[in-house]
N, C-alpha and C positions, 0 to 999 in steps of 0.2 A: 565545569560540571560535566558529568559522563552521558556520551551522546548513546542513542539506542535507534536502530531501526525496527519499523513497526511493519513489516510485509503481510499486506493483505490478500488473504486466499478467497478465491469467490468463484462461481462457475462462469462468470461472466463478468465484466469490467461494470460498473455503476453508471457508465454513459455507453453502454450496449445499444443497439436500435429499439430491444424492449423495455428497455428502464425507464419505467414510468417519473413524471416530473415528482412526485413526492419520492419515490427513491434519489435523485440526484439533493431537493432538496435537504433530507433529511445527510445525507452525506455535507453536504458543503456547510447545514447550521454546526456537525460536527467540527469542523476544520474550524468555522466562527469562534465556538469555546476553546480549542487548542489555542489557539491566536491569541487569543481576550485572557486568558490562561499565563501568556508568553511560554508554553509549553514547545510548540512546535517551529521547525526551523524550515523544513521543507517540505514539500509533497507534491506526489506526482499520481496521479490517474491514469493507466495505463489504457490504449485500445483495446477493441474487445478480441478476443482470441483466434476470430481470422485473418488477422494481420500478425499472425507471431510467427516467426520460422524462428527454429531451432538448430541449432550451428553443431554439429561433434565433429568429430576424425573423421569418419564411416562416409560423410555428405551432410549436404542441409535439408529441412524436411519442415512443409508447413504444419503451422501449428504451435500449442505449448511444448515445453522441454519435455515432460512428462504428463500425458493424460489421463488424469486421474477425476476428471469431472472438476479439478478446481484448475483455473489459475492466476496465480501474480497479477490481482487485478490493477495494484497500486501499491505505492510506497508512501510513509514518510517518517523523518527523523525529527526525535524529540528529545530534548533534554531532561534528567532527573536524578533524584540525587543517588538511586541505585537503582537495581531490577528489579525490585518489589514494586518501586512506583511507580516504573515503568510501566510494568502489568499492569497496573490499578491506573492508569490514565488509558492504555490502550485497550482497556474492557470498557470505554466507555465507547466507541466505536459499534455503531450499529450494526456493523459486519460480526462482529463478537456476539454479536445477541442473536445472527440467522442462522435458521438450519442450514447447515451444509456450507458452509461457508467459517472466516475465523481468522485472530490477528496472530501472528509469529512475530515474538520481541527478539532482538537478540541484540546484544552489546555492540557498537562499531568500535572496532579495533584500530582503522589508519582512514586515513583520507580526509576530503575536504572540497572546497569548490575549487577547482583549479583555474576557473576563465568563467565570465560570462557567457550565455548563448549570443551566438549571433544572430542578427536581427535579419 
């Protein structure tokens, strides 16, 4: 089945220092129906955006890639049987429903798990 990644835009990570416990729960009852679903294969939660440096030619420079008020709060990948339903699984995502904030689908093309993390 055709894998898709689901990148979520947000001005700040959902485990930010201000994200209130109903915003994390409402995020992880999401992840619960992907799972229950067997939709979803991975996801990750990314730190909140003072911990990001950005790497180009030019030098590295803290922060997101691009400051635009959002960024890359989290990822994850899902199975479906095309990109229409991809969309329609990833609009159920609460991030989809905030202002200012929003889910980016797009097809994965190559890759895979290569190794385990290390513990």
């Amino acid at each position: 089945m055709p894998l898709f990644a689901a990148l979520i835009y947000a001005p700040d990570s959902a485990h930010a220092p201000d994200a209130t416990p109903e915003d994390i729960k409402e995020c992880d009852d999401h992840a619960g129906e992907l799972l229950a679903a067997d939709s979803m294969l991975v996801a990750y939660a990314l730190t909140p955006r003072e911990y990001a440096v950005s790497v180009r030619v030019e030098g590295s420079t803290p922060g997101p890639f691009v400051d635009t008020g959002q960024i890359v709060a989290g990822f994850y990948v899902i199975e479906a049987t095309d990109l229409d339903e991809a969309v329609r699984i990833a609009a159920t995502n609460p991030v989809a429903r905030t202002p200012g904030s929003g889910v980016e689908v797009r097809p994965v093309h190559s890759g895979g798990v290569i190794r385990a993390p290390r513990e």
